[in-house]
N, C-alpha and C positions, 0 to 999 in steps of 0.2 A: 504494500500500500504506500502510497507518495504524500507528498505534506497535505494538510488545510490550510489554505490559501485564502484569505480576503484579498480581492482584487476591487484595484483604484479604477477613476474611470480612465486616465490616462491609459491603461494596459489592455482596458476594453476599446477604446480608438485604435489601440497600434494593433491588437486581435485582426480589426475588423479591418485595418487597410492592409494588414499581412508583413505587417512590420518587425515583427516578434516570429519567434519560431513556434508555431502550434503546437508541433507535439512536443515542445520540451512540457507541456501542461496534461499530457494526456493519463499518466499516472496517477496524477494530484486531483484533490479534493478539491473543486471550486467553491466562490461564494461573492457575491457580492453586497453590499449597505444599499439599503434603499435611495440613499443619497445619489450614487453612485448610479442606479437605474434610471434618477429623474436628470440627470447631469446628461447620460447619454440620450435620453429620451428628448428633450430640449434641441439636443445639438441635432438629430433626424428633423425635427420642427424649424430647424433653423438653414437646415441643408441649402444650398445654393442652387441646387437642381433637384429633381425631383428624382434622377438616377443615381442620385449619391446618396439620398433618404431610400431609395428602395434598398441599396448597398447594404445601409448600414444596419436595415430591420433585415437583414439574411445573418446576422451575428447569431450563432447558433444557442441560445440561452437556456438550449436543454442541457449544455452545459453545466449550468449552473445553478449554485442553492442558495436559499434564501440565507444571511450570515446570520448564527444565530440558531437555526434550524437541526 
């Protein structure tokens, strides 16, 4: 089994433009703060195009658990 992870939102943008190595996360327990869902959730609302908000909601968040959970 791999660590538990809270994950910032910064790591959830670099996730989602493929900035970060995926599977170094594949082992590991994810989680994210609610904070952290409304931070990324804003920045899809705030998208400059409408294919860069579809982009960003393909961020796989079956990934992840609520922190705390």
């Amino acid at each position: 089994m791999g660590r538990r992870l809270i994950l910032d939102t910064n790591v959830l943008i670099a996730y989602e433009r493929g900035t970060i190595d995926r599977t170094a996360l594949d082992a590991d327990e994810l989680a994210i703060a609610a904070v952290s869902v409304a931070e990324y959730r804003v920045g899809i609302e705030l998208a400059d195009t409408p294919g860069r908000a579809a982009a960003a909601r393909q961020v796989p968040d079956h990934r992840f658990i609520p922190a705390g959970a």
